[in-house]
C-alpha positions as a printed Julia matrix, in Angstrom:
402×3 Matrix{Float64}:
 -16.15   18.44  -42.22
 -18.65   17.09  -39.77
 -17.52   14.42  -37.23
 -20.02   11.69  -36.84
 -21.22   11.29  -33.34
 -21.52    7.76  -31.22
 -23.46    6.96  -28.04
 -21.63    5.38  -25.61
 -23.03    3.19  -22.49
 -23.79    5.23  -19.77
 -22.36    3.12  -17.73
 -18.86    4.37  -18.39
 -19.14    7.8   -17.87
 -17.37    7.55  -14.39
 -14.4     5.59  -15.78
 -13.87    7.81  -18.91
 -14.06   10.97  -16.5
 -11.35    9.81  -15.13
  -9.6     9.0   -18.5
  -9.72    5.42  -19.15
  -8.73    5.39  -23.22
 -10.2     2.29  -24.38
 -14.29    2.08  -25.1
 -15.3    -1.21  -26.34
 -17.4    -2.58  -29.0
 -20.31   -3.84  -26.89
 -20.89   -0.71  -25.36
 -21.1     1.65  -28.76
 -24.42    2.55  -30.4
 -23.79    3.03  -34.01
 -20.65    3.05  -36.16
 -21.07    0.47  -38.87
 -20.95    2.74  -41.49
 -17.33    4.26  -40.42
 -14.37    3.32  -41.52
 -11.36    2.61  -39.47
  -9.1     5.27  -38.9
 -12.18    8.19  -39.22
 -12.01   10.57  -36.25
 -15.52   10.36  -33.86
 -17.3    12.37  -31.3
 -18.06   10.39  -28.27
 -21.16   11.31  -26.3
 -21.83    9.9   -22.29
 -24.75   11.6   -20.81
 -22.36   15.04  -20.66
 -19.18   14.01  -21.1
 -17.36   14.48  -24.32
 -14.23   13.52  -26.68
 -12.75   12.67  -30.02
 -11.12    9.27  -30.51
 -10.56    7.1   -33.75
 -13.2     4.81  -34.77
 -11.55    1.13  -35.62
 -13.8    -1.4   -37.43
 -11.81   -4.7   -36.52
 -10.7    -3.93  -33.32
 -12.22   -5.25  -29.6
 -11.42   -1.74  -28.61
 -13.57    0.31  -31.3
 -12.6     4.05  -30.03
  -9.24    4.96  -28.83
 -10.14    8.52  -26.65
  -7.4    11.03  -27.84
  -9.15   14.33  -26.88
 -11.57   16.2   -24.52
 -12.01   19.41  -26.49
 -11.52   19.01  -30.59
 -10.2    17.23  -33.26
  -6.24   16.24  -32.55
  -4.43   18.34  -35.79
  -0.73   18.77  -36.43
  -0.16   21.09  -33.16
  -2.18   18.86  -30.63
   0.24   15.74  -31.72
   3.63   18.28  -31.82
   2.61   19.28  -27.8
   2.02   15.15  -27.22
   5.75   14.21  -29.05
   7.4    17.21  -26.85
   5.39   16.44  -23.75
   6.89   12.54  -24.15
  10.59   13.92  -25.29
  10.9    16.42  -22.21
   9.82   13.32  -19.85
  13.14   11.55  -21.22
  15.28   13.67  -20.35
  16.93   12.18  -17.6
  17.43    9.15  -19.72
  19.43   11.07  -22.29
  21.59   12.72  -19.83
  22.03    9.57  -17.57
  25.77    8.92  -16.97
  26.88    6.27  -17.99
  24.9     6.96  -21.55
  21.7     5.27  -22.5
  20.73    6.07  -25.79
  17.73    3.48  -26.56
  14.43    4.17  -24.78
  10.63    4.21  -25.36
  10.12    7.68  -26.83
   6.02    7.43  -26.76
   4.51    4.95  -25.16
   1.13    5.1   -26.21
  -2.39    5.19  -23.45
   0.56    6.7   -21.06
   1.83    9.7   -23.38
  -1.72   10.43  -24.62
  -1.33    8.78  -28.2
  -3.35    5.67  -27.65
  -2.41    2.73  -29.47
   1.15    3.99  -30.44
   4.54    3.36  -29.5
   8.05    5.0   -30.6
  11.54    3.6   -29.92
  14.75    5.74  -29.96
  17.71    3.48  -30.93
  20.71    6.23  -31.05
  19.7     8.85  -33.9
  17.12    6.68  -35.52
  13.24    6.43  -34.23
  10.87    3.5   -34.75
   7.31    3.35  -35.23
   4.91    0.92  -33.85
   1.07    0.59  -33.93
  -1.61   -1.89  -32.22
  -4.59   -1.69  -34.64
  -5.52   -0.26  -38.02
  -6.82    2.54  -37.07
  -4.39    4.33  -35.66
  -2.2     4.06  -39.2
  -4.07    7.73  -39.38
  -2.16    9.64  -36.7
   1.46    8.02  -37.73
   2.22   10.51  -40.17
   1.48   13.72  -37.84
   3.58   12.04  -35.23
   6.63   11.19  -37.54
   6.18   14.55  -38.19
   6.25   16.01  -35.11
   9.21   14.3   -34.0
  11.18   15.24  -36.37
  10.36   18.94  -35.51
  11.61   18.23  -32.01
  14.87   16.38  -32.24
  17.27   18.03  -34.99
  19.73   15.1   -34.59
  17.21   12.76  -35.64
  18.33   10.9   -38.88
  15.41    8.57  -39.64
  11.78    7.3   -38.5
  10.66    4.32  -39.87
   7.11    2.39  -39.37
   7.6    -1.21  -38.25
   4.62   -2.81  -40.75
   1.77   -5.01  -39.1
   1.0    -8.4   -40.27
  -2.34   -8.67  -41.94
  -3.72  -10.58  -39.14
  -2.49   -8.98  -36.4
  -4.52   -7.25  -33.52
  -3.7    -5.5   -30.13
  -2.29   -7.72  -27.46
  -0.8    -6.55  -24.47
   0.25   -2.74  -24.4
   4.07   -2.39  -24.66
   4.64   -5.7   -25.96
   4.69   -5.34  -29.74
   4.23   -8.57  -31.55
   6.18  -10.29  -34.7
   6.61   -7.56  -37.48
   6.66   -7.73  -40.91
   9.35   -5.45  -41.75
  10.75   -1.81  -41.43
   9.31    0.89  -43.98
  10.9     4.64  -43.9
   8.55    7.41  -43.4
  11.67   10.57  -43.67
  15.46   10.37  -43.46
  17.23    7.11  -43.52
  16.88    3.58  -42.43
  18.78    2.41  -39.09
  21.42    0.54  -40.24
  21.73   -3.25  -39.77
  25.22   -3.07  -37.73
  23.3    -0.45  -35.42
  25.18   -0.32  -31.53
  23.29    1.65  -28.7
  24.43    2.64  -25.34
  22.05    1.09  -21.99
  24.36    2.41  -18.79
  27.83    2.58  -20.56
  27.02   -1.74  -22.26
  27.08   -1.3   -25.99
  24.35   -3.72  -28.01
  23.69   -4.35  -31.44
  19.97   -3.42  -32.01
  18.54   -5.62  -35.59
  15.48   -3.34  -36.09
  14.63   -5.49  -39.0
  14.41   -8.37  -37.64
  14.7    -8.45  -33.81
  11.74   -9.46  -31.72
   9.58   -6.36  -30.22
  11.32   -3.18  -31.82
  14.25   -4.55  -31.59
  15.5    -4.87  -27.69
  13.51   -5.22  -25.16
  13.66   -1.65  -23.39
  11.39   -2.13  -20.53
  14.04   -4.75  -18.92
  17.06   -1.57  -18.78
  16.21   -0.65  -15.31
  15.71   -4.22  -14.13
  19.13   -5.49  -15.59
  21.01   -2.67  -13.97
  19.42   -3.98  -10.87
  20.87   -7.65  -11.25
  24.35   -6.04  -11.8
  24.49   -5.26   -8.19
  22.95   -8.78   -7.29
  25.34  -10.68   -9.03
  28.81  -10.6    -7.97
  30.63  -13.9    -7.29
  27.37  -16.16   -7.9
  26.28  -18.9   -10.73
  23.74  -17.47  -12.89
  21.23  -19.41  -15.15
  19.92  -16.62  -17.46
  16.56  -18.59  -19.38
  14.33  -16.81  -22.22
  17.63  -15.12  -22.72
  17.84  -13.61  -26.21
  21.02  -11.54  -27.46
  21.99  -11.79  -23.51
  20.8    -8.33  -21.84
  20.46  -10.03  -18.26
  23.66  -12.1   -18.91
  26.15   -9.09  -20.06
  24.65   -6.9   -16.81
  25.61  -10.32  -14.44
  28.83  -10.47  -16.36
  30.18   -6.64  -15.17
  28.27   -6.87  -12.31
  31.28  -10.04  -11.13
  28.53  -13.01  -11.66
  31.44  -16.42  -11.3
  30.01  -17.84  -14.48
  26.6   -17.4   -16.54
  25.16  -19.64  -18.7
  22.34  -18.72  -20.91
  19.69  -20.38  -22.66
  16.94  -19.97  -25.24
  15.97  -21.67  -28.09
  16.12  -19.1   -31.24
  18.14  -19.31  -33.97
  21.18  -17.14  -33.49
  21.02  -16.03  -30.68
  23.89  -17.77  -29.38
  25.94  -15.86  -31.3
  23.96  -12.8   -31.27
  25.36  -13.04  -27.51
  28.36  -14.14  -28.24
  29.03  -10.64  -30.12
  27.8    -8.43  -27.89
  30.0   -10.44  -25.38
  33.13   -9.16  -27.3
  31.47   -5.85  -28.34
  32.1    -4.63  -24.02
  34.99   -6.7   -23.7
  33.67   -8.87  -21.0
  35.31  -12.28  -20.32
  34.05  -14.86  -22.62
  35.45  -17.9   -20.38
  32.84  -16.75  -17.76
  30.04  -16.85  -20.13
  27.99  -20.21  -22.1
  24.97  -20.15  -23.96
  22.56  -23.45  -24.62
  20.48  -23.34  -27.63
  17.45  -25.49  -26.13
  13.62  -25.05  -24.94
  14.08  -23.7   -21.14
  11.11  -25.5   -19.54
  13.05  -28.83  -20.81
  16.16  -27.48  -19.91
  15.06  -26.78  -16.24
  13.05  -30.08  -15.79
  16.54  -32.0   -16.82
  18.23  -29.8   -14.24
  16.17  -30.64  -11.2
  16.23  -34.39  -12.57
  19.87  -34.31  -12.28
  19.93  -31.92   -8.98
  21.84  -29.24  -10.72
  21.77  -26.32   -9.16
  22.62  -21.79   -9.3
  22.91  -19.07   -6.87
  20.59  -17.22   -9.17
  18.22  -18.12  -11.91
  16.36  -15.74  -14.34
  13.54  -15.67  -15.81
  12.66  -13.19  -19.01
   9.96  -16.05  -20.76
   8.01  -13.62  -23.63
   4.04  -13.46  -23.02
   2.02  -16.2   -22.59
  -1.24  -15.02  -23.33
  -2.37  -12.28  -25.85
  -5.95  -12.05  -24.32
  -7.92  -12.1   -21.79
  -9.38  -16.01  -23.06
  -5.73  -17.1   -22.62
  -4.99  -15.93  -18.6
  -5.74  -18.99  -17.02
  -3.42  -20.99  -19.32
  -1.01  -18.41  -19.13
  -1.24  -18.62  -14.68
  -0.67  -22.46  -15.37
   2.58  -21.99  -17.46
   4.59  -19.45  -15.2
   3.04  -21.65  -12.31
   5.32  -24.51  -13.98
   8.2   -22.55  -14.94
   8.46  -20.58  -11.74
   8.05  -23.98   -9.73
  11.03  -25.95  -11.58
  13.43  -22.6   -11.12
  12.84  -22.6    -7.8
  14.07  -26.67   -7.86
  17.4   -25.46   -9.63
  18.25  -22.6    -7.26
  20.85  -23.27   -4.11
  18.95  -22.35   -0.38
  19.68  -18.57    0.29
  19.76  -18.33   -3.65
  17.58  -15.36   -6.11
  14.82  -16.67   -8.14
  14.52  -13.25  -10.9
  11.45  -13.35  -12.79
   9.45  -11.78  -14.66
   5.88  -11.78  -16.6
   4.96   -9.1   -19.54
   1.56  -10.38  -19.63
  -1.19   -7.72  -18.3
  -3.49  -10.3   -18.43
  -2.12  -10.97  -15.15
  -1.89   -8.4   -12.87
   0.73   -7.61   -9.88
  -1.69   -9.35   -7.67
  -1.98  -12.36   -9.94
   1.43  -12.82  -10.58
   2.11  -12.83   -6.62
  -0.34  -15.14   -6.24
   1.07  -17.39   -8.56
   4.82  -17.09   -6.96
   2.96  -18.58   -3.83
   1.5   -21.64   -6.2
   4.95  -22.08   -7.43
   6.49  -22.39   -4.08
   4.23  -24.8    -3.27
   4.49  -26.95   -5.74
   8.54  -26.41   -5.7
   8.36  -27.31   -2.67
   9.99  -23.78   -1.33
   9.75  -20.76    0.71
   9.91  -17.69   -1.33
  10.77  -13.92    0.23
  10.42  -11.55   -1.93
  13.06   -8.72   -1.56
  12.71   -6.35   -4.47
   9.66   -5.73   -6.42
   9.18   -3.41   -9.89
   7.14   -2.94  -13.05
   8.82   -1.14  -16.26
  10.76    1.88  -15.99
   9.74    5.84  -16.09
   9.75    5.85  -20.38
   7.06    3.27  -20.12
   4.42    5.78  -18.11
   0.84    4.24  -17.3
  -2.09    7.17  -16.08
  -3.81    6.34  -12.47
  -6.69    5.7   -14.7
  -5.41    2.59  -17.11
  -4.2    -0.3   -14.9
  -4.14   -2.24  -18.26
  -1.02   -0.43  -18.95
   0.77   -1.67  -15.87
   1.73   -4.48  -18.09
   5.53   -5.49  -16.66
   6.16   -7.99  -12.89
   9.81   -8.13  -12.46
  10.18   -9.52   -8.92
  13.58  -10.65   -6.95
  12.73  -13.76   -4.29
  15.3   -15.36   -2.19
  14.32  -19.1    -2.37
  14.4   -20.88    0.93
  14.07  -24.48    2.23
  10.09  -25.24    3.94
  10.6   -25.02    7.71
């Protein structure tokens, strides 16, 4: 079969040389014909590749290939690539057994995700087009991992389109592609803590994996101090302040069940429930009644979900963690940890500095930053797609102005 051929702006050629997947809409000649999901031959001056054509997407070719066609070997060498880079995961002691199996532009399947929740594997893709490459992957993966028991395809909402990489949005439901469904009592392992995982129904694939490395490292931060864990969902941050000695930890978010969601997985690692409260309540309101009534933690958190889903929506987005960073920095004691977070690549490490500074300003505080992350070694990102740097997670002891 031939493979219809596209022109793409010379002006690219450097950055796709050096890998960059993405090539936009503006800079294609041709393509209204296709349909989305066909494979295409890209052409820059000399440089070649195959990607998948997408007729709705911003992004119209996702670059899979410099030599051919991707077929059923090509996508088994991708899935083994991404399952021998976990490793380390798999064997850590104490056992983790949830992780980012593929995460898309940085394991070479663009558009793609897969999450391992014990012997079960879920599915998740960013645009329409790349439906066409979930069966060979489902596939593969169950060639590589004998213990697997199920994959299943979380399905998109009809309107959906991509957003930020590694931050799936609302689903629609699970559908099984081979083997069985996850259960909906599922418990995984992250560093000996045991959570229930609803893969139905749970935001993102069901936990949010690119926070495991960054809750171990509140553990060690949090012995003996007050801890006001905000954005909190089924408690992640809260149960990792809770064995690391935190004095008490109240957290807060506003989603139905989640409270108890908590609560469970509270009694699930037989941690002390007297230590622990959670507020069902909006956590900018929350805060702003805090600093009214000078309350005031050793440590505050901050996990708030995305703010913007494009580029249109950055400035509002800078404005919102502006405020939100500004009145936690009001509710924390002098010499106490503001831990916060952004998984919005709209704004970049730079950005969200920046925007620490404006916070402290406003606050009024000093800010020192003492540890500094992005997402952990299952979440990958090539030298040559900064877009996929997506995850801030920042420590700052909070300090009175001089």
């Amino acid at each position: 079969m031939n493979t219809p051929e596209l022109t793409i702006d010379p002006s690219l050629r450097a950055r796709l040389q050096q890998g960059h997947p993405w090539i936009y809409r503006n800079h294609v000649s041709g393509g209204e014909r296709l349909r989305s999901g066909q494979w295409v031959r890209v052409r820059c001056g000399g440089w070649v590749a195959y990607g998948l054509w997408d007729a709705r997407s911003a992004i119209a070719v996702r670059v899979f290939s410099r030599t051919a066609v991707p077929d059923a070997d090509w996508f088994g060498e991708r899935v083994w690539e991404a399952w021998d880079a976990r490793a380390a995961i798999r064997n850590s002691i104490p056992a983790t057994s949830a992780y980012r199996w593929i995460y898309g532009e940085g394991d070479g399947l663009p558009g793609l995700v897969v999450d391992r929740y014990g012997d079960y594997a879920v599915i998740h893709t960013y645009a329409e087009s790349v439906q066409a490459i979930v069966a060979p992957v489902a596939a593969a993966m169950r060639g590589c991992d004998p213990d697997l028991r199920g994959v299943s395809l979380h399905q998109r909402p009809q309107d959906d389109e991509e957003g930020d990489p590694g931050v799936p949005p609302a689903v629609a439901g699970l559908r099984p592609l081979w083997g069985d469904l996850p259960p909906d009592d599922l418990v995984i392992q992250e560093h000996g803590l045991y959570f229930r995982a609803d893969l139905r129904h749970g935001q993102k694939t069901g936990l949010f994996l690119d926070q495991r490395e960054n809750r171990r490292a509140i553990e060690s931060l949090s012995s003996g101090l007050t801890v006001l864990n905000c954005f909190a969902y089924t408690g992640g941050f809260s149960l990792y302040a809770l064995r690391g000695g935190a004095d008490t930890v109240i957290s807060v978010d506003s989603g139905h069940g989640l409270a108890e969601a908590t609560a469970d997985n509270i009694a699930l690692n037989r941690l002390e429930a007297r230590r622990h409260s959670f507020i069902t309540e909006d956590c900018f309101g929350l805060l702003d009644s805090y600093v009214k009534a000078g309350r005031r933690f050793q440590m505050v958190i901050l996990d708030p979900p995305s703010f913007a889903r494009t580029k249109g929506g950055a400035y509002a987005a800078q404005r919102a963690y502006t405020r939100l960073n500004a009145l936690a920095m009001r509710c924390i004691e002098p010499g106490g940890l503001l831990v916060t977070s952004s998984c919005t690549s709209q704004i970049g490490p730079e950005g969200f500095r920046s925007m620490l500074g404006e916070s402290a300003v406003a606050a009024p505080r000093r800010a020192q930053i003492i540890y500094e992350v992005g997402q952990p070694a299952d979440h990958p990102v090539p030298v040559s797609f900064p877009e996929g740097r997506y995850l801030k997670f920042v420590v700052a002891r909070v300090l009175p102005v001089l």
